[in-house]
N, C-alpha and C positions, 0 to 999 in steps of 0.2 A: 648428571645429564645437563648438557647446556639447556638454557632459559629457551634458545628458540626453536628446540625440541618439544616444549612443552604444550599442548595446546587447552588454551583460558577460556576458561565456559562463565567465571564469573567474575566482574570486577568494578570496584567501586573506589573513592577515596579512603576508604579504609581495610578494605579487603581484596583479595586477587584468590581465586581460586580455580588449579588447573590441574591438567593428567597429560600423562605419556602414554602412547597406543601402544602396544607392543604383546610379547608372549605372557608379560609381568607386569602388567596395568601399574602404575604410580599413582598416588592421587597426593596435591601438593595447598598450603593455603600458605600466601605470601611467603612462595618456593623454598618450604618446610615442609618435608614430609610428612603426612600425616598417619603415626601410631595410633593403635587403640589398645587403653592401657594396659589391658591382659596383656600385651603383645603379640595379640591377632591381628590377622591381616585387614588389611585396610579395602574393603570391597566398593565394588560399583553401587550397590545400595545405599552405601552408606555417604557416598559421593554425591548420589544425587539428592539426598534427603538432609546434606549439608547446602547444595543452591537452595533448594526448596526453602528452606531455614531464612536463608538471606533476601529470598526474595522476598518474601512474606514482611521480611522486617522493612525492605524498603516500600511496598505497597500499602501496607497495612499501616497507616499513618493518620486515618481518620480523615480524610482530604475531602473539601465541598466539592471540590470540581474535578472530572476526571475526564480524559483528552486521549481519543488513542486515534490514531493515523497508524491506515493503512497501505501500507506499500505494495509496489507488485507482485513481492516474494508473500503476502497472505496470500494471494489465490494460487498459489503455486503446488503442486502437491511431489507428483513421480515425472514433473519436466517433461512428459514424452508427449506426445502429439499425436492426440487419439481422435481423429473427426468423425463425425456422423455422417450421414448421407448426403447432406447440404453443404458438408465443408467447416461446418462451426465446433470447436475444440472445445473437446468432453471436460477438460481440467483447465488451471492455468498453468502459462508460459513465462519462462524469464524470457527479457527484450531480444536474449542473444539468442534463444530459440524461433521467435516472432520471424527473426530477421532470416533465419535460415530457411522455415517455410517459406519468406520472400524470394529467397533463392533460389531455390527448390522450383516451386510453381511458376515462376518466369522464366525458366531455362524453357518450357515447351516453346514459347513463342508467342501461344494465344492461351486466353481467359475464358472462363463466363462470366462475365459481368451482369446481373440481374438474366436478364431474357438474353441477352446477346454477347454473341464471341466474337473479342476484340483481340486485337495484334499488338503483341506487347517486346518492349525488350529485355535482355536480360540485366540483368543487375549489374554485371561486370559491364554491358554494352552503355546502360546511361552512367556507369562511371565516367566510360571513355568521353561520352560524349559531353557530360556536362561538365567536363576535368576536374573530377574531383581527386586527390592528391593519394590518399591513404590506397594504398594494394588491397582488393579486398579479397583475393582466391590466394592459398596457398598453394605449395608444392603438389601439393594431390588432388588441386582442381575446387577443392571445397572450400567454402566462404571461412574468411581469416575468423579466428577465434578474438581475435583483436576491434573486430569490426565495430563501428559503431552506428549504431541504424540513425539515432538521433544527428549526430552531425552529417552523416550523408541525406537524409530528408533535409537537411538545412539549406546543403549545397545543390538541391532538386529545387525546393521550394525558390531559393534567389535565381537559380537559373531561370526557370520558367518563365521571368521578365524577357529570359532575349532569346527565347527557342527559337531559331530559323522556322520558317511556315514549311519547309518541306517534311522537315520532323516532328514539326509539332501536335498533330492530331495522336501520332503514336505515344509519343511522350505524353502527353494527357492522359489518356487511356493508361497508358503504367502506372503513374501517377496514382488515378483513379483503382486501379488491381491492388497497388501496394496498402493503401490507405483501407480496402473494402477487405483483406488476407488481416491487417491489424484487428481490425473490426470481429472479422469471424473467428479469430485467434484470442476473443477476448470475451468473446460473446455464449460462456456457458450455464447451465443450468445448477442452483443449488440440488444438490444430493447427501441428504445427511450421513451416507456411511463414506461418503470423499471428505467431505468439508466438517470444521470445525466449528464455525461460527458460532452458533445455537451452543455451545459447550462455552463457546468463550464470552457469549455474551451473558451468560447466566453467569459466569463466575464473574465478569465486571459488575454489573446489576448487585450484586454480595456488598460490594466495596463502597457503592453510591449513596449518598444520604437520598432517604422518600420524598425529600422538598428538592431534589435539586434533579437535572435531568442529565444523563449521562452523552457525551458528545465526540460521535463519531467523524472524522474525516477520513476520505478516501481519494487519492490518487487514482486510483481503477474507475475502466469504465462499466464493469458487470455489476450485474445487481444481487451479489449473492451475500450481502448485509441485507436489502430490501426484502430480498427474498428470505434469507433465516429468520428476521423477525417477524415474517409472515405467517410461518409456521408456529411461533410461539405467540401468534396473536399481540404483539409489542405493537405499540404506536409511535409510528415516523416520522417526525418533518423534518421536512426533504427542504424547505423552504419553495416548496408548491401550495398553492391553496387547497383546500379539504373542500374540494368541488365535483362536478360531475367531468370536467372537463379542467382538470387541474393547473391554473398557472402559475412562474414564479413570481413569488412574492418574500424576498428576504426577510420580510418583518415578522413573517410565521414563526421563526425562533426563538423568537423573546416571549412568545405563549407556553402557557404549559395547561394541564387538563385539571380541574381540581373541582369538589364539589363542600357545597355550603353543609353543617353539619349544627342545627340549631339546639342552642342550651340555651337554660335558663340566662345564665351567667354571661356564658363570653360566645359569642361566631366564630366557631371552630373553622379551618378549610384541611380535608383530607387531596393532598396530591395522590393522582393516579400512580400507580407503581409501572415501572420497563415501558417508560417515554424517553425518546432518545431524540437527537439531535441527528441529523446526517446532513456533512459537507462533502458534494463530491468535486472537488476544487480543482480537477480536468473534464469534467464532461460526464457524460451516462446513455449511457446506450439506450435508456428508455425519453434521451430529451431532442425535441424539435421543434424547432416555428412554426409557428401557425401559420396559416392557409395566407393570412395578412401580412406575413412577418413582421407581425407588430410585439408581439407576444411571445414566449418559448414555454411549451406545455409540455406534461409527461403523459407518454402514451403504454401501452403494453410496447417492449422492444418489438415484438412481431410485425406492429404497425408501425415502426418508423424505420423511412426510406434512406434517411440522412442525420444522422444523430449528432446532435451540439456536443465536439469534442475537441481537448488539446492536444491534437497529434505531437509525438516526442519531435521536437526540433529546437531551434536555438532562440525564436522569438515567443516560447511559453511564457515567457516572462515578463512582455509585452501585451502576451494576451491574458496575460492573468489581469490586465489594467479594463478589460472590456466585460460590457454585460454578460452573464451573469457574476462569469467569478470573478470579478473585482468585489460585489458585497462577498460571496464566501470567504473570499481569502481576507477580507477584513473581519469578517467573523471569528474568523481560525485564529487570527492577532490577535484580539481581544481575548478572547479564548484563555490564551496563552498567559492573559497578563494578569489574568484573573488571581486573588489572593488564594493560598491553599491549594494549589493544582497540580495533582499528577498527571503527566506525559508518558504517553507508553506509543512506542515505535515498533510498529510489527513489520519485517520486511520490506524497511525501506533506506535505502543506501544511502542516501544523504548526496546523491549524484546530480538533484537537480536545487540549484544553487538556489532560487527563489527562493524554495519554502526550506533549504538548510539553512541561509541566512537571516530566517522571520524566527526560527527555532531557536539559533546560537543568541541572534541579539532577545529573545524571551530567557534563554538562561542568564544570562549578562546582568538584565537588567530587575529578574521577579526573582528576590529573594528567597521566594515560597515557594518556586516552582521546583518539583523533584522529576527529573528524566530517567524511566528506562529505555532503555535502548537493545532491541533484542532482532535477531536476525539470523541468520545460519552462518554465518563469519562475524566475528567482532574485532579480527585484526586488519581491518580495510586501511589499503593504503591512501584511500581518496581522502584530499586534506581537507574537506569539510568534517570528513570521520576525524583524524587528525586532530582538527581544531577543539571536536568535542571531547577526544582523549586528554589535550593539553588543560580544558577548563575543568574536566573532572580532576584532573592531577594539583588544580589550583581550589581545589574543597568547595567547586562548587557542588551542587546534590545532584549529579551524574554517575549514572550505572551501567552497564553493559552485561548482556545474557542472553551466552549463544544457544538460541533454542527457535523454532519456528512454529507457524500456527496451529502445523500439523501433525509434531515432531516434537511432544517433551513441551511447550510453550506453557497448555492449560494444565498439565500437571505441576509445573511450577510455582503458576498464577494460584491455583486452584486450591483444593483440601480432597480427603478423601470421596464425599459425595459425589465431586465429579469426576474420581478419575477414571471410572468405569466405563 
């Protein structure tokens, strides 16, 4: 069977391990068939309890620091788009689904925007108008599969310098629709028999030394890390202050909780156990400015009318330089550059070049840094992906494992305790 037949669930500078779908499952390491010595057959079991094997060997390295970044694909479960009564999406969406409920909902004409229905256009019409190049309907009327929401918001947001005033209230108001559709497309509730978190953070919490605190970043604006380690009673910094009225204060990270434990001998400090870090280095549905905007405090999401976010467009990168997430994302570097540290990518395509190229130059240059890379495709043709297959081919400690949050990921990561 040819190689690009085969589809690779794992691979590393030393290993490749893959299979063929079919009537007659295949299962292949470094495209060798794999016999078992009786001359039985070679099962899906035994398949998967051969990644399981390799993950483990690449995780379980005894690492102080551990780093996992969360892409869009963690919140993602069965793709569909299930709303509630308000409009706000039961699961998460990939950006190509976001972008089709934009589609979708602006063909009527008008919105409800908060209290009031405003007049909107359709998505094909502010193409036209704001000429932006790419076709984005196909043959059959429906939004191109090629579409890219991030470069068309780009081509909105530059526009918006020179909207004619006869269009422009409308265009606002779209503007405003599309931006408030991301929001509610993104904005769902933790549900521990949907989501995984609580599964996957108890199996990272396994791997972390007691002195050290385990450190999450997140791309996503939902709070459904906030929310799982709510439920398991874990302590946050968010890099808000532990107030009644919480603001941000990046220095909250460098704390950790520990208490005095007196001996004769020596002053012992016990650290608290499942303290974590969280970087949400776009924004959070639960962050907004104060009444002063002097300040950006975290509210219950309920209560915030306007939430501090980096809408997908082509100047995130630019605003990654402004308060707050310029400290996160210097965070996130350092982070990275820390001796000893495993990286684990859950769901994140490496599409947005900022934080792929803070990632490639932390392989490049920290020795000690081991990368998994795990996501529901690992053959991406995007050449940040690319880049990172070329550096793994060059021995640095880069791995690849097609598996997702929801889907095979904590079984992987995991042991038997939790795969239940």
């Amino acid at each position: 069977m040819d190689e690009e037949k085969k589809e690779v669930v794992f691979k590393s500078n030393k290993i490749r391990l893959s299979l063929t779908n079919g009537d007659n499952n295949k299962y292949y390491e470094n495209n060798e068939e794999l016999k078992k010595e009786n001359n039985q057959p070679y099962e899906e079991a035994d398949f998967r309890n051969l990644i399981h094997e390799e993950t483990q060997r690449f995780v379980q390295q005894n690492f102080s620091n551990i780093v996992v970044l969360f892409g869009a694909g963690a919140s993602v479960t069965n793709n569909k788009y299930t709303p509630d009564e308000k409009g706000f999406a039961k699961t998460g969406l990939t950006v190509l689904n976001i972008a089709k409920q934009i589609f979708e909902q602006l063909k009527n004409g008008t919105y409800t925007l908060g209290e009031n229905v405003v007049e909107v256009y359709s998505l094909d019409k502010i193409a036209e108008i704001s000429s932006y190049s790419d076709n984005i309907i196909d043959e059959n009327g429906n939004l191109n599969h090629e579409f890219n929401l991030e470069d068309f918001l780009s081509n909105l947001f530059a526009f918006e310098k020179f909207m004619p005033d006869r269009l422009k209230e409308k265009l606002l108001n779209t503007k405003d629709v599309i931006l408030d559709i991301i929001v509610k497309s993104t904005s769902y509730d933790y549900n521990s028999e949907t989501f995984k978190h609580v599964k996957l953070l108890n199996i990272l919490s396994d791997l972390i030394k007691s002195d050290n605190k385990l450190n999450l970043v997140s791309t996503n604006y939902d709070t459904l890390i906030e929310d799982a380690a709510e439920t398991m009673k874990w302590t946050v910094f968010d890099g808000f202050s532990f107030s009644q009225s919480p603001q941000f204060d990046s220095t909250m990270f460098d704390w950790n909780l520990v208490k005095d434990v007196p001996n004769v001998k020596t002053n012992e400090n016990i650290y608290k156990r499942n303290v974590v870090n969280l970087l949400k280095i776009h924004g959070s549905l639960t962050w907004e400015l104060s009444p002063s905007e002097t300040n950006i405090v975290r509210k219950s999401k309920e209560h915030v009318t306007k939430p501090i976010l980096i809408f997908p467009s082509s100047d995130k990168f630019a605003k990654s330089y402004q308060e707050p997430y310029f400290d996160l994302f210097n965070k996130f570097q350092n982070l990275l550059q820390k001796p000893n540290t495993l990286l684990i990518t859950i769901g994140f395509s490496f599409a947005d070049d900022h934080i792929a190229r803070m990632i490639l130059n932390a392989i490049l240059t920290n020795n000690s840094l081991a990368s998994l890379i795990t996501d529901y495709n690992i053959e991406s043709e995007n050449k940040n992906w690319k880049e990172l297959e070329t550096v793994m081919n060059e021995y640095y400690n880069v791995a690849f494992l097609k598996a997702t949050l929801h889907d095979k990921l904590t079984i992987y990561l995991g042991d038997s305790k939790h795969d239940n």
